[in-house]
MIMI-618698 format. One line per 4 residues: number of its first residue (from 1); their letters; for each residue x negated, y, z of C-alpha. Coordinates in steps of 0.05 Angstrom, whole numbers, always signed. Layout:
NUM> a> X Y Z  ...
//
This chain:
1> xxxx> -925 -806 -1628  -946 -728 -1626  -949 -742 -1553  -1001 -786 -1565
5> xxxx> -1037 -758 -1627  -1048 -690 -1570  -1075 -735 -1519  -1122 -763 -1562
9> xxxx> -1147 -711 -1582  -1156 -683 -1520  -1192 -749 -1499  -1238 -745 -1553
13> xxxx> -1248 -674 -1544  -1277 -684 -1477  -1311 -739 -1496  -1346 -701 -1554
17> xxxx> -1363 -652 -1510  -1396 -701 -1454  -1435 -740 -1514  -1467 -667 -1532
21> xxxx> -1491 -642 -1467  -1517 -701 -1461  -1561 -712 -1523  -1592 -638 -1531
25> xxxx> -1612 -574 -1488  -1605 -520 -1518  -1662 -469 -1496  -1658 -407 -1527
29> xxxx> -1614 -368 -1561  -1638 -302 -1598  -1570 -256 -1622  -1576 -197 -1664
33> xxxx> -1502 -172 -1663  -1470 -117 -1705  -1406 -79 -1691  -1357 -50 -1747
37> xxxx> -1339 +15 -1720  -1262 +27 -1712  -1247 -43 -1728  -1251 -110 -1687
41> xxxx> -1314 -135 -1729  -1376 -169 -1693  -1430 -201 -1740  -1497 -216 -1743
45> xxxx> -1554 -268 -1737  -1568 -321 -1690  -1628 -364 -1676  -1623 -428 -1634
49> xxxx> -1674 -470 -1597  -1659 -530 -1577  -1687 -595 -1550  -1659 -667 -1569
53> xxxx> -1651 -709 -1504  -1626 -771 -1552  -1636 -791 -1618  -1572 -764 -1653
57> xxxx> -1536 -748 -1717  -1510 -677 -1700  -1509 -623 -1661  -1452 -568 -1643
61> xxxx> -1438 -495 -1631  -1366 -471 -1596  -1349 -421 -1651  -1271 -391 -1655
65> xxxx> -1241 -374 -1724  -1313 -349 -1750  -1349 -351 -1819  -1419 -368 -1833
69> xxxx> -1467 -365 -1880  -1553 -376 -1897  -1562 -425 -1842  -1627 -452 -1831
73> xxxx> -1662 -508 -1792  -1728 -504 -1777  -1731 -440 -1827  -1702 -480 -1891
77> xxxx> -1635 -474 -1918  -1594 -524 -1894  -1524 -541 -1920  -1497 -597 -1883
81> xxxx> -1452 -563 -1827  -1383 -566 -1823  -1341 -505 -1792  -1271 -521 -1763
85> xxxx> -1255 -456 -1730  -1271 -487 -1673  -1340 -509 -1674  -1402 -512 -1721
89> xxxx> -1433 -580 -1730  -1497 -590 -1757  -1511 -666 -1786  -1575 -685 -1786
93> xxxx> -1620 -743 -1761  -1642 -710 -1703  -1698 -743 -1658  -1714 -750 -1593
97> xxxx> -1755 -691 -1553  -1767 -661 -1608  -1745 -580 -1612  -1716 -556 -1665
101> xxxx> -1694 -479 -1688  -1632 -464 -1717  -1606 -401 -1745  -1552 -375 -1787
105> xxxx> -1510 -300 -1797  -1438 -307 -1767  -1372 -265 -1776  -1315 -259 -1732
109> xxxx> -1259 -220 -1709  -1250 -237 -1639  -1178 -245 -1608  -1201 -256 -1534
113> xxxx> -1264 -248 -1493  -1286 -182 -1533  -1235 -120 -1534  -1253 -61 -1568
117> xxxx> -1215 -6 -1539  -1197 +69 -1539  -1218 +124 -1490  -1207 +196 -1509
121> xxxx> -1211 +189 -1581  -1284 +149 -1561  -1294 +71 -1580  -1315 +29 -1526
125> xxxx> -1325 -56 -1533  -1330 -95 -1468  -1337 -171 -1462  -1309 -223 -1410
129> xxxx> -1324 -286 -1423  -1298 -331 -1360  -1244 -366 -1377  -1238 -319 -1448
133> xxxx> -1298 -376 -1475  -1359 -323 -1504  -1357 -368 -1563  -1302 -322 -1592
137> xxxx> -1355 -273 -1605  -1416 -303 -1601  -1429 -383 -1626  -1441 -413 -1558
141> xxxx> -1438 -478 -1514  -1376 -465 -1467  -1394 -520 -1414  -1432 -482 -1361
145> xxxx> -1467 -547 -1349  -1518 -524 -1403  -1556 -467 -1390  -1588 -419 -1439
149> xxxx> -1641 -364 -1448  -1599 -311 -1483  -1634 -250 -1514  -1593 -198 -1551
153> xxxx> -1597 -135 -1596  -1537 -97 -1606  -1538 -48 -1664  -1481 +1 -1672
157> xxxx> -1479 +76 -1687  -1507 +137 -1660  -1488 +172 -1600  -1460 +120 -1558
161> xxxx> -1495 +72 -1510  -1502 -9 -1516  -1517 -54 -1460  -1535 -130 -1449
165> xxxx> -1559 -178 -1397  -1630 -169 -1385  -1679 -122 -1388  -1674 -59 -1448
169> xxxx> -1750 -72 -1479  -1736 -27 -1547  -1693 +15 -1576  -1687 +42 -1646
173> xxxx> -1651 +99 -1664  -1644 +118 -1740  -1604 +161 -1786  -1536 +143 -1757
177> xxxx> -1542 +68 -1729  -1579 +51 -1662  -1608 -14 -1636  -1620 -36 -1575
181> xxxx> -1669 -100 -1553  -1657 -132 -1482  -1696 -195 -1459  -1671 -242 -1409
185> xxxx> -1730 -283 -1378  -1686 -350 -1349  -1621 -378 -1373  -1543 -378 -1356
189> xxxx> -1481 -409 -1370  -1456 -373 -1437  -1394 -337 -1400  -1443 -299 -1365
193> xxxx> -1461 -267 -1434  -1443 -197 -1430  -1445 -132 -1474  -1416 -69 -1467
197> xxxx> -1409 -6 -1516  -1391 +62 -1498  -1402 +135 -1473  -1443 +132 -1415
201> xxxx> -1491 +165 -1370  -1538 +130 -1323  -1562 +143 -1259  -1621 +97 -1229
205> xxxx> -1647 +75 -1160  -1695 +23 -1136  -1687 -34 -1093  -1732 -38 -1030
209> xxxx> -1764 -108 -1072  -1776 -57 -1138  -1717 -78 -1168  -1691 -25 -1221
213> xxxx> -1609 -15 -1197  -1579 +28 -1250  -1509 +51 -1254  -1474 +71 -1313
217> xxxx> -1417 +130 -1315  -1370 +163 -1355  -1407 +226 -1373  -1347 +271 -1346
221> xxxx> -1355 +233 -1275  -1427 +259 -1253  -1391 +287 -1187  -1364 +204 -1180
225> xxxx> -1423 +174 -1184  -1446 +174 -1102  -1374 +159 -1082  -1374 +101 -1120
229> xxxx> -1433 +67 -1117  -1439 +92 -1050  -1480 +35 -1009  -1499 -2 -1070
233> xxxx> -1575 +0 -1048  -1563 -9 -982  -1526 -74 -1000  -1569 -98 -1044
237> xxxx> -1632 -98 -1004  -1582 -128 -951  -1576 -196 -988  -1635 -200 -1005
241> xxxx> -1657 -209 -939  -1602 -244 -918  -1614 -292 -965  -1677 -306 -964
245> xxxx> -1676 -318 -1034  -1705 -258 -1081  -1662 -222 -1131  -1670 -277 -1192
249> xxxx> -1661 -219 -1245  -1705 -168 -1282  -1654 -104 -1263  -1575 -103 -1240
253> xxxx> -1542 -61 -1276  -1459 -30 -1267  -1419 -12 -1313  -1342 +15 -1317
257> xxxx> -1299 -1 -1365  -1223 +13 -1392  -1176 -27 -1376  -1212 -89 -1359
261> xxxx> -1177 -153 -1339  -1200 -161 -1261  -1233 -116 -1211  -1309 -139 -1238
265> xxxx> -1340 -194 -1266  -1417 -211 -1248  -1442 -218 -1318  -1519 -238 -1309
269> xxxx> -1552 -169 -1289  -1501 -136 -1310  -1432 -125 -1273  -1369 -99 -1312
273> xxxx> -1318 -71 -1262  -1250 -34 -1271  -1253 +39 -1278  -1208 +48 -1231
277> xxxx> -1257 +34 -1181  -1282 +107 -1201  -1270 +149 -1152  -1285 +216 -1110
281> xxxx> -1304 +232 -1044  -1227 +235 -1024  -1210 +180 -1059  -1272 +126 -1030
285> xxxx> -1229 +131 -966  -1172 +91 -992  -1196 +54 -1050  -1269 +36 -1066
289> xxxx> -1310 +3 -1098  -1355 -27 -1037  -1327 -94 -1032  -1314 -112 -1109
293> xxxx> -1393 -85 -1110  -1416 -135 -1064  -1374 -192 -1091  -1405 -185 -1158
297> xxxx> -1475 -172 -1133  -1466 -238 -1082  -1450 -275 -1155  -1519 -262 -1180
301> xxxx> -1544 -314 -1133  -1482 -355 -1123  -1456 -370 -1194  -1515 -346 -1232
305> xxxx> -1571 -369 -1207  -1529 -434 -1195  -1466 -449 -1224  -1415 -501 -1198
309> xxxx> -1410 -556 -1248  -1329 -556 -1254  -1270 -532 -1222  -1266 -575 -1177
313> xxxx> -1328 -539 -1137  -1310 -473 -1155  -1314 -444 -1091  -1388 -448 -1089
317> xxxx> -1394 -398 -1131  -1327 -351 -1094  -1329 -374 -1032  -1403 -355 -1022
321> xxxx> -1389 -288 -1057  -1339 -266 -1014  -1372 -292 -947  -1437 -252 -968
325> xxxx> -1397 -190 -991  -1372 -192 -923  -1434 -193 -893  -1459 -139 -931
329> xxxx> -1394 -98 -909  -1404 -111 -852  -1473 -82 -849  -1443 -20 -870
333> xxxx> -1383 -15 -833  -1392 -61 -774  -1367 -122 -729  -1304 -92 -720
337> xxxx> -1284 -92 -794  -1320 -169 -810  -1279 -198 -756  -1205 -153 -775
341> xxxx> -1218 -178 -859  -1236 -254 -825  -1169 -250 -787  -1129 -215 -832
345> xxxx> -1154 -279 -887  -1130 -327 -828  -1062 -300 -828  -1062 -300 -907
349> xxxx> -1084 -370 -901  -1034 -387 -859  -973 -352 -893  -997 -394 -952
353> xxxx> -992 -461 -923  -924 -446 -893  -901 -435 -971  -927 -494 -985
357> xxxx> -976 -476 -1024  -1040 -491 -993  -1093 -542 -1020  -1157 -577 -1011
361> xxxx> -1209 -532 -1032  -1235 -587 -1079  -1168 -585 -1118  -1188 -545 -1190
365> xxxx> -1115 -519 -1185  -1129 -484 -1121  -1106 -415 -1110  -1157 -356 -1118
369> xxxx> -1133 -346 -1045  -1164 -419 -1035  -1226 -408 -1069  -1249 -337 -1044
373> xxxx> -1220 -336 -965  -1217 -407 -950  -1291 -413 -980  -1316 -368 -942
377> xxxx> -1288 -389 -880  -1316 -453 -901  -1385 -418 -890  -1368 -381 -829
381> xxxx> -1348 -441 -788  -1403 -480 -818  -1447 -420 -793  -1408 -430 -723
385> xxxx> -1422 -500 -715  -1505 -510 -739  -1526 -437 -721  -1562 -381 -756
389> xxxx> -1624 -410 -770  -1611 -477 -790  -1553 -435 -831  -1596 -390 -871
393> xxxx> -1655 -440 -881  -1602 -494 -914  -1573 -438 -957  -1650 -415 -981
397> xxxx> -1670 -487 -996  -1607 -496 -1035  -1619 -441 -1077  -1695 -455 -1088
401> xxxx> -1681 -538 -1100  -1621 -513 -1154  -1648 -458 -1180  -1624 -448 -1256
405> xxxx> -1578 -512 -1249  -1517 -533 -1235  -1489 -561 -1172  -1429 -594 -1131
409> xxxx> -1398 -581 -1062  -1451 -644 -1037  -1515 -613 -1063  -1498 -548 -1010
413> xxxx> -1478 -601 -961  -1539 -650 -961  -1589 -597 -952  -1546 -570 -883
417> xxxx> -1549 -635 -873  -1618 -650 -879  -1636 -600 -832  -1574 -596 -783
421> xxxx> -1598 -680 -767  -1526 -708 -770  -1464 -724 -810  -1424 -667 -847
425> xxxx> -1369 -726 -867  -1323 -696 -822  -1325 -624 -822  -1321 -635 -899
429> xxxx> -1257 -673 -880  -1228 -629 -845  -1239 -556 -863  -1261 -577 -938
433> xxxx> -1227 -630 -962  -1159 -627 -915  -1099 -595 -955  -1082 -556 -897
437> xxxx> -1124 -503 -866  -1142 -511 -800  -1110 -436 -777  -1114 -446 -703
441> xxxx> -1187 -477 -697  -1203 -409 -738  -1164 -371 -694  -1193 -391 -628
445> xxxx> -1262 -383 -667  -1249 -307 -676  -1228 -295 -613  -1283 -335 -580
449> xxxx> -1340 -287 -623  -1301 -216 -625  -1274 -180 -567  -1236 -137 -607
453> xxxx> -1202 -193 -644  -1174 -211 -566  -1161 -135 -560  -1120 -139 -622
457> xxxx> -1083 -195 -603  -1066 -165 -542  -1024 -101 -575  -968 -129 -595
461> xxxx> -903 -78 -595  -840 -122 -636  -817 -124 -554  -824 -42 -535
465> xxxx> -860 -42 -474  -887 +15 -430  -966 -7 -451  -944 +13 -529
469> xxxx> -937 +92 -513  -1010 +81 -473  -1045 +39 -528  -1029 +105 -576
473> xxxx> -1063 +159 -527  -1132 +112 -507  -1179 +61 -512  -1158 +10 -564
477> xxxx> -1180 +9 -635  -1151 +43 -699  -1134 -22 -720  -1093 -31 -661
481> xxxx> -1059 +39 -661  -1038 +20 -731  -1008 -41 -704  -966 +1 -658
485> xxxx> -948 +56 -704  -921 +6 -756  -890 -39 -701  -856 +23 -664
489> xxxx> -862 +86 -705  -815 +127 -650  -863 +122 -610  -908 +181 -653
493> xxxx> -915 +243 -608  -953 +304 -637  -1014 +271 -596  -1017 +208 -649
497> xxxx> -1038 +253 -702  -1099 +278 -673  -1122 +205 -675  -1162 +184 -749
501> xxxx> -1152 +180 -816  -1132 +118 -812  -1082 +120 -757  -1056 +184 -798
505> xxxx> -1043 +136 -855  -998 +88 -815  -957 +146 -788  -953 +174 -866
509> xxxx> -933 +94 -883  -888 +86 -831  -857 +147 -804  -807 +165 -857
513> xxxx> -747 +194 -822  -784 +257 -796  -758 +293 -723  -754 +365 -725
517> xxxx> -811 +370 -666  -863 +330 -710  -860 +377 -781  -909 +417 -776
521> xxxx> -958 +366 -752  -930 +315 -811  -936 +374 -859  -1014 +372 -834
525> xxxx> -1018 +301 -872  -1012 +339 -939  -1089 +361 -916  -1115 +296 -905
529> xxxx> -1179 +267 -953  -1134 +203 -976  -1089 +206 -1037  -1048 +148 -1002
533> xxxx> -1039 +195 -945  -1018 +257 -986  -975 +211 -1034  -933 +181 -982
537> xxxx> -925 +250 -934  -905 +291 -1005  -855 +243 -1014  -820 +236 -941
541> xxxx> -831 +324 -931  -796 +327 -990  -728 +282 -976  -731 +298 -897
545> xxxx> -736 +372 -908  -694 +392 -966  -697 +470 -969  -779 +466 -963
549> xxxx> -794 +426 -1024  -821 +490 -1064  -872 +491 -1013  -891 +420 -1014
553> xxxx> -894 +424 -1092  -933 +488 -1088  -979 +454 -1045  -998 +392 -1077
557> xxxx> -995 +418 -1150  -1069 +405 -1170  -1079 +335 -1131  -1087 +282 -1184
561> xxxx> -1098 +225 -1144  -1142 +164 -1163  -1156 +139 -1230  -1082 +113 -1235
565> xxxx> -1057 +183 -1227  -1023 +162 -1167  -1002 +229 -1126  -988 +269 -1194
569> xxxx> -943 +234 -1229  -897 +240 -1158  -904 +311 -1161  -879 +307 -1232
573> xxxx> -824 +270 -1209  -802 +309 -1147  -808 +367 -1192  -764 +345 -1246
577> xxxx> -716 +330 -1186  -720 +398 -1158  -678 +444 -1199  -689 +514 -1162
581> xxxx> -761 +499 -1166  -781 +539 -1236  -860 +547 -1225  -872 +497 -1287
585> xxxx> -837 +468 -1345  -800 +419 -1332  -806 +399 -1405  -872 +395 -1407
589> xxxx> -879 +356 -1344  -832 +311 -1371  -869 +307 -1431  -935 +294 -1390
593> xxxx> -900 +234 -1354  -874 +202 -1419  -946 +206 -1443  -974 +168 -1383
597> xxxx> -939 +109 -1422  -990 +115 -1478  -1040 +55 -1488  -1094 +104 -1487
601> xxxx> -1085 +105 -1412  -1101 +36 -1370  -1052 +1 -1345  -1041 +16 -1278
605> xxxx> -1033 +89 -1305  -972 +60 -1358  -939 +16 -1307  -932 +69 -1253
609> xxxx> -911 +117 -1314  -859 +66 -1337  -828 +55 -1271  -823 +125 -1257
613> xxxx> -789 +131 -1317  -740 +83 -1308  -726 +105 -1235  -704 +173 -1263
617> xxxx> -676 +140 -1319  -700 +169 -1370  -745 +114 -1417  -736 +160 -1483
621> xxxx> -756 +137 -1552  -823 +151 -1543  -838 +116 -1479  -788 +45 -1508
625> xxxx> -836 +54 -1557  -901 +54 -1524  -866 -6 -1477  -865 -48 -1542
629> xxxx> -931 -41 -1550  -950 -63 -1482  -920 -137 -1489  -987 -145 -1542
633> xxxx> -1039 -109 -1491  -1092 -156 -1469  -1080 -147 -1398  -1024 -194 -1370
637> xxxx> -996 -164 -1320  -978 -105 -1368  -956 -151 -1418  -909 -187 -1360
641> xxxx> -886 -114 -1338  -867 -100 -1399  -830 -158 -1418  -789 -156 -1355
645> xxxx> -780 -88 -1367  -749 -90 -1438  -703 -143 -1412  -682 -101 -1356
649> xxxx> -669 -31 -1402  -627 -83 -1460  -587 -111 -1403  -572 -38 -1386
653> xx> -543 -27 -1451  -513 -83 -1446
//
């Protein structure tokens, strides 16, 4: 019987939901949202404007666990509403086309989709409404099917900076409270509703089509600010062009946040991506910020501008982004890297179907694996097979016919279609539709448009043959010479390491028991301008070469790493583990490690700090405390860490 009570509930759920977008549009929305400062508080007042597409006896808002109070329709009180946590419903004889204003204050104290964090003693709120629902901090429509003019103010004190989707048209600062007034000029699905709060400086370019491009930084991080943004503009004037289809958006703005769930999130002009995409000029060389960048940017036409109308066609919106980012990349870094991320996708691809894991690409339960790589070889091969032009026209009149809107997998279809002059029915088959993906069709594609993909191919080492030693001294690629070193790392000579970074990486990777003839030149990784370089050569100078770890510690003691600390807290460790070493105190190091475990840091920063800590075991009060903590962090995969983690120390009392 509860069985059934759940399922009909969830029936009429859905169908609720399906009568609503149905009978009205909702048009406008005009927020004027408060923050309670050192609490989880959001309030304020909202006007609605909507349009009745039926005759109808109510009308809804999503609204989680909020209050409400001096609601109005069409400016007079109005008191028949009903609030079940869940929604607000407003009964009323509402009539067909006819537009109608509703407004009302609101209270809530959001448990998802709005955090409100810590960062060096400074408050700092971020939103992410995809799959979180907005309507946890904002009364909202959740279905993305209806789209919605959103215009926000965000009051909140002094000092700090507040930012929305749109553009910033006023802002008001007064004796300790400041408010700022952005407009958005077309609409979006509510999850795309975004604010931020925080300490921030802002650095601003324009796009070769005026657009404003303004970045947002940590005010600490001015000397960050090219390395990571580096080829934003570049990108961005890219797409456009590639496109075809104008930047639909008053501005794009970036912003970084604290421990945010995902890399980014293309919010509607306004992009929230993990701070750990912050990085220097060092650091850009192993871990950047390019491709999340052009992801999120791609969104603003594919998701934004149109938005898939379920699941089920959700790689419209990631498919397309991560085909475009790669175009974009490889405008900036070339063929060679386009056709090594389309292969190294294949293989991924592959490797997944072998699991048994693969799906149609229609299937809503699709991996993100399916949605982002399979997409976009979706596009490429579709690119392949009608050409360029009848590509990038088909793409351009899909955008323009849907602008606003929402679409399925057959709306991109009909308008290749349309101009390509023949059937789609079986391509759709077989490279959309199929469960499996069709791994040696894309192979032979590769190697058909790249020679280096055949040149690739070609190095292959598991068998030691006399063309290995050769393929390390000459002409093949990086890529290639990686191949090799990681396939046969004996085969390093002192000449390997004059090759590139990159190649200097793979012998750092994979070159761990260190010959006596090939120190000093491994010693000449420590140098390098990549922390995953210096992390991985401290560690193997430092267990090959027993009686020189003072002057591997000595060597590395200021390099911090990336934003997750990375190369630091293994000198902490080696250090601990090096008694004769007495430069520092090992007290205070230790003490510096334990703190790592603090929620104040992200938590890529507390995981690595936490497994260090249990690899030296050595998980003190303090840091079993701080692990507690973690299983209620908003982030998952800390929470999931830290679960395992607690299990793993009790069985150890055990």
């Amino acid at each position: 019987m509860k069985n059934f009570f759940v399922a009909f509930c969830i029936f009429f759920t859905s169908l609720f939901f399906a009568q609503q977008t149905d009978d009205v549009d909702f048009l406008s929305a005009t927020a004027n949202i408060e923050f309670e400062a050192d609490s989880t508080r959001v309030f304020g007042n909202v006007n609605y404007r909507f349009k009745m597409l039926k005759d109808a006896d109510s009308v809804s808002l999503d609204a989680i666990n909020m209050k409400f109070d001096r609601v109005a329709l069409d400016g007079s009180s109005f008191e028949n509403y009903e609030n079940n946590q869940k929604r607000i419903i407003f009964r009323n004889t509402f009539k067909k086309d006819v537009i109608y204003n509703i407004s009302f204050d609101y209270d809530a104290k959001p448990k998802k989709a709005m955090y409100f964090m810590k960062r060096d003693n400074d408050n700092q709120i971020w939103t992410q409404g995809q799959g979180k629902y907005t309507s946890n901090w904002l009364p909202s429509i959740d279905d993305v099917n209806d789209k919605i003019e959103f215009d926000l103010s965000l009051t909140y004190p002094n000092n700090y900076e507040a930012l929305a989707n749109g553009k910033l048209i006023e802002k008001q600062i007064g004796d300790s409270l400041t408010t700022w007034r952005y407009d958005m000029q077309k609409p979006m699905s509510s999850y795309l509703v975004a604010a931020v709060i925080g300490k921030y400086n802002k650095k601003t370019e324009t796009s070769k089509s005026g657009i404003p491009l303004e970045y947002y930084y940590y005010p600490e991080d001015s000397l960050k600010v090219e390395p990571t943004y580096r080829y934003t503009k570049q990108m961005f004037d890219f797409l456009e062009e590639e496109i075809g289809f104008a930047y639909p958006w008053q501005n794009y703005k970036q912003v970084p946040v604290h421990d945010f769930l995902y890399a980014g999130m293309e919010n509607t002009s306004l992009t929230i991506f993990s701070d750990a995409f912050v990085v220097d000029s060092i650091g850009f060389n192993d871990k950047n910020y390019v491709n999340v960048n052009a992801h999120e940017l791609a969104h603003q036409w594919f998701g934004d501008l149109v938005t898939a109308t379920s699941s089920e066609h959700h790689w419209l919106q990631e498919g397309f982004a991560t085909y475009y980012a790669l175009l974009a990349e490889r405008d900036v870094f070339g063929d060679n890297y386009f056709y090594y991320k389309l292969l190294e996708s294949v293989i991924a691809l592959s490797q997944q179907d072998l699991s048994g894991n693969g799906t149609s690409l229609l299937d809503p339960k699709s991996s993100s694996l399916t949605f982002y790589q399979r997409g976009a070889w979706v596009l490429h091969v579709l690119r392949d097979k009608v050409g360029d032009a009848i590509f990038k026209k088909a793409v351009k009149n899909y955008l323009e016919k849907h602008q606003f809107t929402n679409v399925e997998t057959s709306d991109f279809i009909a308008e290749v279609e349309k101009l390509y002059g023949q059937s789609l029915s079986r391509f759709v088959n077989y490279w959309i539709k199929n469960k499996a993906f069709p791994y040696d069709e894309a192979y032979t594609i590769l190697k058909r448009q790249s020679t280096f993909i055949n040149e690739y191919a070609m190095v292959d080492c598991e068998a030691k043959s006399s063309k290995c030693e050769e393929y390390l001294k000459y002409y093949v690629s990086d890529e290639a010479k990686v191949k090799v070193v990681s396939q046969m790392p004996s085969l390093v000579t002192s000449d390997v390491f004059k090759n590139s970074l990159k190649v200097r990486q793979a012998i750092s990777e994979h070159v761990t028991k260190i010959p006596e003839a090939l120190k000093e030149d491994y010693e000449s990784l420590l140098d390098d301008k990549s922390y995953v370089t210096i992390e991985n050569a401290l560690y193997n100078l430092w267990v090959n070469f027993p009686l020189e770890r003072s002057k591997y510690l000595s060597k590395t003691r200021k390099v911090i790493g990336f934003k997750d600390k990375n190369v630091r807290m293994l000198w902490i460790v080696l250090n601990l583990n090096t008694p004769y070493y007495d430069a520092d105190n090992k007290q205070e190091l230790f003490n510096e490690l334990v703190g790592y475990t603090d929620e104040t840091y992200n938590a890529d920063v507390r995981i690595k700090a936490f497994n260090y800590l249990d690899l030296i075991k050595s998980c003190n009060d303090i840091c079993q405390s701080n692990l507690e903590k973690a299983k209620s962090h908003h982030n998952w995969r800390l929470v999931k860490f830290a679960k395992e983690q607690s299990e793993k120390l009790e069985n150890k009392v055990d």
